[in-house]
C-alpha positions as CSV (number, residue, x, y, z in Angstrom):
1,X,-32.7,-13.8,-23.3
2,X,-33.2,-10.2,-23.7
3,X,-31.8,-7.5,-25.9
4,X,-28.5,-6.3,-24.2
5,X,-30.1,-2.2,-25.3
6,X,-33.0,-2.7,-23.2
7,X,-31.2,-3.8,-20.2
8,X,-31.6,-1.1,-17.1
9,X,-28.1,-1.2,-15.2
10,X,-27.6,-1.6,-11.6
11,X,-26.3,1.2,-9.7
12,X,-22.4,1.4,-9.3
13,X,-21.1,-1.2,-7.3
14,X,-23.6,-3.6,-7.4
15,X,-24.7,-6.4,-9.6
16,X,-28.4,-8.6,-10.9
17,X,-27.9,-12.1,-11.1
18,X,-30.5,-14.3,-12.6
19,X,-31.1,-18.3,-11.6
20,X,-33.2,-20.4,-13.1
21,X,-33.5,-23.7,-11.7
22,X,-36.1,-26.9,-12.1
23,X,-36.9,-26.7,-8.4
24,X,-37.4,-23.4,-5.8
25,X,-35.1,-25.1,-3.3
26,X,-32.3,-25.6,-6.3
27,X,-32.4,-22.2,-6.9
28,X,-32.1,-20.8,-2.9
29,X,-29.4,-22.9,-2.8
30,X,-27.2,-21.1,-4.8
31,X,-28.6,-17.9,-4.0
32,X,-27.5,-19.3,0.0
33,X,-23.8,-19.6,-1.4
34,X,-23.7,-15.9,-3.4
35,X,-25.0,-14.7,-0.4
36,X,-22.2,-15.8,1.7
37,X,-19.7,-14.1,-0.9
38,X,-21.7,-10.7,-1.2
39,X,-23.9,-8.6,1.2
40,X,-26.8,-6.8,0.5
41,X,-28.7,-9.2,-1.7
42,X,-32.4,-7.8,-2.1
43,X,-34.1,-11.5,-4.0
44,X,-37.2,-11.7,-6.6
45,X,-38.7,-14.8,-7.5
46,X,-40.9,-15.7,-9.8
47,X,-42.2,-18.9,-11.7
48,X,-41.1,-19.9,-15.8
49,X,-43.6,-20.6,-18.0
50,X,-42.1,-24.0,-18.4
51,X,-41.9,-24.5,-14.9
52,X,-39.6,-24.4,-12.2
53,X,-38.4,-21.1,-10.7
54,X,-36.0,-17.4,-11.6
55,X,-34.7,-16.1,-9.1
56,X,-33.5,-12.3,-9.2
57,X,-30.4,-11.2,-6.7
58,X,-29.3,-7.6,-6.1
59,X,-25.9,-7.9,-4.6
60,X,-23.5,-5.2,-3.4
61,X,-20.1,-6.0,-4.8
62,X,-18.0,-3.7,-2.8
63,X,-18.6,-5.4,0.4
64,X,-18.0,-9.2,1.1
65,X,-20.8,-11.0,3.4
66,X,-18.8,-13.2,5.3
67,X,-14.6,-13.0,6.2
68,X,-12.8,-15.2,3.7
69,X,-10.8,-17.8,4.7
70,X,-8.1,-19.3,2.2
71,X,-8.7,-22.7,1.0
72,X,-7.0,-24.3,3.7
73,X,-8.9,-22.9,6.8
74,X,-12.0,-24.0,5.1
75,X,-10.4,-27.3,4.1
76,X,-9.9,-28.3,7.8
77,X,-12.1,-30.2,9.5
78,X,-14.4,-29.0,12.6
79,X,-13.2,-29.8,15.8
80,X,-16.8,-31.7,16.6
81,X,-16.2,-33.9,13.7
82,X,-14.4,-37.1,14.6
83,X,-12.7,-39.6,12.5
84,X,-14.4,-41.3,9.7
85,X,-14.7,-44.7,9.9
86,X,-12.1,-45.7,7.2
87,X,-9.3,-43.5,8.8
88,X,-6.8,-44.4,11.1
């Protein structure tokens, strides 16, 4: 980690977010889901020493990405999506 002191701030409003993951794909996955929360994310990556991948986000926290929908719209099933085997 690095020294908290030495640490440049993002501008007002707006946030870095490191992942580190084993995999690239592991890693633009949850970038994919911060992304759906927060607009304006400028992404970095680069490889670890150790291997696998850091990825670097620049998000704008003021503005949302995407219109929320409470847990129950996005609990419901699409309309395409027929029953499941096991249900009646």
């Amino acid at each position: 980690m690095y020294p908290a002191d030495t640490v440049v701030l993002p501008s007002a409003g707006h946030a870095e977010i490191r992942i580190v993951a084993a995999t690239p794909e592991a890693a633009r996955a949850v970038a994919e889901v911060i992304r759906r929360s927060f607009a304006g994310a400028e992404q970095r990556s680069y490889p670890v020493p150790e291997g696998g991948t850091r990825l670097h986000l620049t998000v704008d926290t003021g503005s949302a990405a995407e219109p929320t929908r409470s847990w129950l719209a996005s609990s419901r099933p699409s309309s395409r999506a027929g029953a499941h085997v096991d249900e009646v």
